[in-house]
N, C-alpha and C positions, 0 to 999 in steps of 0.2 A: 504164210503168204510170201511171194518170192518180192525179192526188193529191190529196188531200181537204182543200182549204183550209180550210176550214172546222172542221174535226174535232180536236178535243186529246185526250188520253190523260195518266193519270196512273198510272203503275206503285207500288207498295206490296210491299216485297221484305222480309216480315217473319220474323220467329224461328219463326214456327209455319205462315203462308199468305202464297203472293205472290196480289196481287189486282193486279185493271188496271181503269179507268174509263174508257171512249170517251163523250165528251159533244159535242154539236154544239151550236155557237154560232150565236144567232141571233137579231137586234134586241138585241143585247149580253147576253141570257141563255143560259145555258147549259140545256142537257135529255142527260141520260145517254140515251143510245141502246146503253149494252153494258156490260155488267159481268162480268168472268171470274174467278173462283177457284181456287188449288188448295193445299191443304194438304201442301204439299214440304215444311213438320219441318224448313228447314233448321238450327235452331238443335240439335235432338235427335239431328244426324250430325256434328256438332262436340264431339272429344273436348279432353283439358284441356289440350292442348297448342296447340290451337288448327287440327286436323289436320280436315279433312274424310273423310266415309267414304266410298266411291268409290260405295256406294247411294243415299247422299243425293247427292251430286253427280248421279249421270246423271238424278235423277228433277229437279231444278231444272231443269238443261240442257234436258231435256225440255221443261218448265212453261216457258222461256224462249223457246223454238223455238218454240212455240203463238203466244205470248204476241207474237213477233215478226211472224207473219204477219197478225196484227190490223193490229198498228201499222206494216204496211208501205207502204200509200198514204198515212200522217199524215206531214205533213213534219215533219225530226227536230225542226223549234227550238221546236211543237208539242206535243214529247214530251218526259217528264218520270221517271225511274226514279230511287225511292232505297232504297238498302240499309240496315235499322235496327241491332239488338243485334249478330245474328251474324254479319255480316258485320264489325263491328268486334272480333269475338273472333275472326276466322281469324288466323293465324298469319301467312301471306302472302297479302293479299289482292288484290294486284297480279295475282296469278300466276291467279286465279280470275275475275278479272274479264278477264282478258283472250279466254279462250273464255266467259264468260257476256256479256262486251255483243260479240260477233260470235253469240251463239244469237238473243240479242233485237235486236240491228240499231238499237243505241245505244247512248250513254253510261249507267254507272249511278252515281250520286252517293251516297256513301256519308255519311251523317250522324248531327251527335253527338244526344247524348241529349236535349238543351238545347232542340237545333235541331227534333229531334223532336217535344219537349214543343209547342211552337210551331206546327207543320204539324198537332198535333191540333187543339189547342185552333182555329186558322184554319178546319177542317173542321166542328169540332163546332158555332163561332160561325155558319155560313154557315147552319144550321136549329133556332138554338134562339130560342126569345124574348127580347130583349134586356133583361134584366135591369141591375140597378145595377151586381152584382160576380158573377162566376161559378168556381165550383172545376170544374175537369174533371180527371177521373181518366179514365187510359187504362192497361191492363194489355194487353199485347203478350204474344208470346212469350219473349222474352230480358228485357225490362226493363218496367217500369210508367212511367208518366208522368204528374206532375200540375201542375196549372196551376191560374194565379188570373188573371183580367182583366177588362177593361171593353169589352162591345162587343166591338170584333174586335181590340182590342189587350190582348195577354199582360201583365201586372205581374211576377208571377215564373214561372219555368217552371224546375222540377227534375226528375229521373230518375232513376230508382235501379235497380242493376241485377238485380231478377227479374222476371221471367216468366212463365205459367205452363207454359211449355215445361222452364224450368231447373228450375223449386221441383221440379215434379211429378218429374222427373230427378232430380233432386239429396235430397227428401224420402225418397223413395217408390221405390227404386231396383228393388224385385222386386216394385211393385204392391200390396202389402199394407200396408191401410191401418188404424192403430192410434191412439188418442184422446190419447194423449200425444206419438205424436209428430208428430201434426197442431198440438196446444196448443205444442210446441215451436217449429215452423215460423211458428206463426204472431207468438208472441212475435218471430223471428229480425227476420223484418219488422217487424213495431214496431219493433224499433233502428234497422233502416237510418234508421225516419222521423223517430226521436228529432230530429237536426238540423233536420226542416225545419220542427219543429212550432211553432216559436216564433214566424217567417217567416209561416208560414201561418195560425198563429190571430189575429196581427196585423194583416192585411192583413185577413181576415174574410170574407164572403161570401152571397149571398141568395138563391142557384142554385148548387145538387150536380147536376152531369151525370156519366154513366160512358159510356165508348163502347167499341167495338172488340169481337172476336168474343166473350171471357170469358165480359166481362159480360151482352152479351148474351145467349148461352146461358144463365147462369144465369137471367138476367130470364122466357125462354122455361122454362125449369123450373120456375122459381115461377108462372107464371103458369098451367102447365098444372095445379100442387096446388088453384088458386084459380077453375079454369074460366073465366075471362078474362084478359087482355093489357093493361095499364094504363100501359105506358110506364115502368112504377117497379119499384124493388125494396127492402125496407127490411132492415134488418139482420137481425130477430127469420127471416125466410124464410131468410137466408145460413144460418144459424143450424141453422135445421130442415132445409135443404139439408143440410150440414155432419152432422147424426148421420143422416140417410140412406143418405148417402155410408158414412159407415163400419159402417151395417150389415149393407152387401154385404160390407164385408170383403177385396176385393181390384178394383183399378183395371178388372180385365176381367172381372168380375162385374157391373160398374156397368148398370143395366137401370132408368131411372128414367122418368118420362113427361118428354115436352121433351128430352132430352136425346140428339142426333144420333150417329150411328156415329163420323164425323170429328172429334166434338169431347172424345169418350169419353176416349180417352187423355191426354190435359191438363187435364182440366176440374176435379180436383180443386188440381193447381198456384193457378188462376184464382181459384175459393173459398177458399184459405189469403190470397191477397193481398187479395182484397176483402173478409173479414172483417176481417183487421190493419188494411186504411185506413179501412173505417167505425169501427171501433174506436178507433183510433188522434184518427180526425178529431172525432169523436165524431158520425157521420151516421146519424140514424134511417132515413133512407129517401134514394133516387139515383134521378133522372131519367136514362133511358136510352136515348141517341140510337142514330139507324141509321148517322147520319156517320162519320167517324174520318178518320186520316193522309192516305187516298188522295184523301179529297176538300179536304183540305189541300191538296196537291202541286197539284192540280188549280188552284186560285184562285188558292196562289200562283204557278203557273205561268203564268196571265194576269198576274196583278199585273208580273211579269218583263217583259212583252209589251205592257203597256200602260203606258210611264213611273209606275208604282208597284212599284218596285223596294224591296224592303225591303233589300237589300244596300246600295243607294247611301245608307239611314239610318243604316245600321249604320258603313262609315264615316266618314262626317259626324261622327257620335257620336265615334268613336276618336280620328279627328283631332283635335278640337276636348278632347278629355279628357287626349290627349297632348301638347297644346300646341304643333303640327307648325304650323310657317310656311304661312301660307292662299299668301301672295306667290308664294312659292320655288315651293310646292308646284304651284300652275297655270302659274309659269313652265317648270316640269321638263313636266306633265303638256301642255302645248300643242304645244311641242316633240315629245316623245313620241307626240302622237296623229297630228300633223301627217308626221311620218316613218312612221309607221305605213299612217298611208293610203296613204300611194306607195306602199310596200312590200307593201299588201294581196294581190295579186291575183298577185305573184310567188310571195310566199311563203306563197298559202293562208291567210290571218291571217281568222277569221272573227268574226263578232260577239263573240259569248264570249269570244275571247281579246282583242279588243281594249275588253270590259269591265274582265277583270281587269289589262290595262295601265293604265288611268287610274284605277283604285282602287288598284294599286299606287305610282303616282306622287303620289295625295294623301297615303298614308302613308311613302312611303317615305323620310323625317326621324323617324318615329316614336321611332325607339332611341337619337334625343336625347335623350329628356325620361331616360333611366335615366346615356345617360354620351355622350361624343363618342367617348371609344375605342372601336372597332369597332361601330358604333353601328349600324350594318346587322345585325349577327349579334345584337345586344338585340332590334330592331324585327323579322327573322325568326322567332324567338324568339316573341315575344309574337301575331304573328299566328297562327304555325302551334298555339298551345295555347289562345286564346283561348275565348273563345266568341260568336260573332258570327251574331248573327239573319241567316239567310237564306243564310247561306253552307255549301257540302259539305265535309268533311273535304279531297277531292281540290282545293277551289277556294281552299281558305286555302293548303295546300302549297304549290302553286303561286304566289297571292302571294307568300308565305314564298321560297320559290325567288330570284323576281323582288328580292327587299330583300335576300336573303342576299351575290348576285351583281352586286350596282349600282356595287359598288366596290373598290378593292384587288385584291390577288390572284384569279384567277378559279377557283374548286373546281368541277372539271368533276363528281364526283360529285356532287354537288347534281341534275345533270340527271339522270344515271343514275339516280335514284331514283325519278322517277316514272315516272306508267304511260307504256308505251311511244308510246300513241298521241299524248302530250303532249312527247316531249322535243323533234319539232323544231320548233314552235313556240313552246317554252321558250328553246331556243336565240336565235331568233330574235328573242326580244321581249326579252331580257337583252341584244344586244346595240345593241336600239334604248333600253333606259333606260340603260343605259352611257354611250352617248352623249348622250344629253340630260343625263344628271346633267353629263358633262365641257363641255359646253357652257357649261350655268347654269350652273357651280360659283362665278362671279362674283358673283352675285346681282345683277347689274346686267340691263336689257331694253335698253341698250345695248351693250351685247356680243352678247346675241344677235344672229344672224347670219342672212338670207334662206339658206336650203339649198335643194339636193334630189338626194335620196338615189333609187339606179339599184343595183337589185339582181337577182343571180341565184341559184342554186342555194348554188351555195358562196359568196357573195362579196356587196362591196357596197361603192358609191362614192357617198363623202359629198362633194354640189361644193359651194361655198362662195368669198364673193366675191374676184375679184380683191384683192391683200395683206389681206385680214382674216386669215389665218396669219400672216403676218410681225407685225402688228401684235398681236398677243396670243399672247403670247409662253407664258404661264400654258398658255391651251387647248393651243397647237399643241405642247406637254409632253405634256401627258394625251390630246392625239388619238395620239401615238406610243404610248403607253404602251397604249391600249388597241386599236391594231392587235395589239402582241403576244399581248395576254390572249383578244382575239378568233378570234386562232389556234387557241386548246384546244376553241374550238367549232365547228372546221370552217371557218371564214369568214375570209376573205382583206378586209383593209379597205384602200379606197385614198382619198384625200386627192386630188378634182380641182376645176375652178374654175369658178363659174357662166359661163354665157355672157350678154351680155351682153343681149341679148333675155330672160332668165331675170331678171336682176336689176331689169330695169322692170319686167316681171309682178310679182314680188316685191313 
């Protein structure tokens, strides 16, 4: 099949609609050429256990199988899938993604609320006028999301978790819809926001955008009472929305002008949330973009492609906040890349993975700055619960994995845990930071050693110069110690000696 260099995609796997964007790049601008939608509700087939219902599941599956024959000439590093609210409320989400990214014919990155906040506001910034300071509100199906920034960078970004896939669920369970217990829901909301409102009136703002289906809808509802489209929606409209809504009287009575067959059944969730945030914020009136998340994923998925990586700021950021040795730290990390690339093409090692290998090697002293004892399981710790701009749930783990594993004992469940397409290049790359941490453990770059490392399936020979074993006594401890621990991962490790052609290249 011929492939479409040119072409990116940005998948949007949300609580109430997965959506996909195919744009072609061209003189460095982008132009959408496709946009698919489908309202697969997967967040309203998720019971409270976290269980999926086997209707919502095959209709995703479905919507992914489509969704996959789009994106089958884009090459994968091109493409971009991430899972919002309900995917982080499955129970086992492993177990689901592993037949949804073989429907869709890629990886799916599942991300937090933070991160999410972030890929809106990036989407919403890429068409609105750039103002001084901007609030964006976004209401999804499983959780709302709002932001303040400058430009195209976030100041704060929070998330709280409704929806109006949940509210509408969780309010309104038989559809009937009653004035108090709408005023009740929508009070609920106001307290989620109580904490943020101190944050957010402080920071201030000169631009209210709202995006995503919700709002949209309702903007289209107000606009059809008012016989034009204005791009806005002010509260007093939410308002007379609000007791129209309840004079149908029940959710499948709803029969209003503007208001779609597909958007019917949630549309009242969407109105309980963006009355409490106007309310709340105290916003007369919201500018209402076409943008949202998927044209997020989209930008940022060039920024990934084009050395504007927001992951490499993000640790930058950490390290330097943790006080992690810059020295040590690119001592570990050159070693680390440098055996990496030999090992590349045996062991399958692709970009991706040998990103998160030098981002795990800049942090991985992190769990210094809390204590030396077990200082790897503080720094695993703190990566995997963090919240770190640009990064997926699945890609912090993984770091996390990599710092949990770099030293001491080796806990082969660690690997077990993630998704299966990940363990053996998890294997793999734990036991090249292994070895680089046992190498540097001197802190000296005289010690470091000319290697190179010959690997196969199970196994892998680190040659190293004639007596530089004998003569560091320290390493040639910790190289034995971690052939044994390299054993729980499959891998047979041998100790042989450059040749001597090897060592004047060196």
């Amino acid at each position: 099949m011929k492939t479409e260099q040119n072409l990116y995609a940005a998948i949007d796997l949300g609580s109430n609609s997965f959506h996909m964007l195919v744009a072609r790049r061209d003189h460095g601008e982008l132009q959408v050429i496709d946009r698919i939608k489908d309202m697969v509700r997967l967040g309203g087939g998720i019971d409270d256990d976290g269980q999926l219902n086997p209707d919502t599941r095959h209709r995703a599956l479905a919507c992914l199988a489509r969704f996959g024959q789009r994106i089958a000439a884009i090459p994968e590093t091109q493409v971009r899938a991430v899972g919002t609210e309900a995917f982080r409320q499955l129970h086992n989400p492993a177990a689901f993604l592993v037949v949804a990214e073989t429907a869709l014919g890629c990886s799916i990155d599942i991300i937090g609320g933070r991160e999410e906040a972030r890929l809106v506001y990036l989407g919403v910034s890429q068409a609105t006028s750039h103002s001084d300071r901007r609030l964006v509100i976004d209401i999804g199906g499983g959780s709302t999301e709002l932001v303040i920034g400058e430009s195209l960078e976030p100041l704060l970004t929070e998330s709280i978790p409704v929806g109006c896939v949940s509210m509408t669920r969780k309010v309104f369970p038989d559809g009937r819809l009653e004035p108090e217990t709408w005023r009740q829901a929508v009070q609920t909301v106001q307290d989620e926001l109580l904490e943020l409102g101190s944050e957010v009136q402080q920071l201030g703002w000169q631009q209210a955008v709202g995006s995503s289906g919700s709002i949209r809808a309702l903007e289209a509802m107000a606009a059809s009472r008012r016989d034009e489209s204005t791009g806005r929606i002010s509260l007093a409209e939410v308002e007379s929305l609000r007791e129209a809504m309840l004079r149908s009287g029940h959710i499948g009575q709803l029969d209003l002008p503007g208001l779609s067959e597909r958007r019917r059944p949630v549309i009242v969730g969407g109105a309980i949330i963006l009355e409490a945030v106007m309310r709340h914020l105290g916003l007369e009136t919201l500018e209402v973009s076409p943008h949202a998340l998927r044209e997020g994923v989209l930008h940022d998925l060039l920024g990934r492609l084009s050395r504007q990586d927001p992951r490499a700021r993000t640790v930058a950021a950490m390290a330097s906040r943790y006080q992690c040795d810059p020295v040590q730290a690119s001592r570990v990390r050159d070693w680390a890349l440098q055996a990496a690339d030999q090992a590349a093409a045996d062991w399958l090692l692709t970009t991706a993975h040998l990103e998160l290998l030098d981002w795990a090697c800049q942090l991985h002293e992190l769990g210094l700055a809390i204590s030396h004892d077990r200082h790897h399981v503080h720094g695993a710790y703190v990566i995997q619960h963090a919240d770190m701009p640009g990064f997926s749930r699945q890609e912090q783990e993984f770091m996390a994995a990599l710092l949990a594993t770099q030293r001491q004992r080796l806990d082969h469940d660690i690997v077990e845990r993630q998704p299966t397409r990940l363990r053996a290049p998890l294997r793999r790359l734990i036991a090249i930071l292994r070895l680089a941490v046992t190498i540097c453990r001197s802190r000296l770059d005289t010690d470091v050693p000319a290697f190179a490392l010959d690997t196969a399936e199970r196994g892998l020979v680190l040659r190293l110069p004639i007596g530089w074993i004998e003569a560091h006594p320290l390493s040639a401890r910790g190289l034995s110690y971690q052939r044994h621990q390299l054993e729980k991962l499959g891998l047979n490790l041998e100790i042989g000696v450059l040749s001597g052609e090897e060592q004047i290249d060196s």
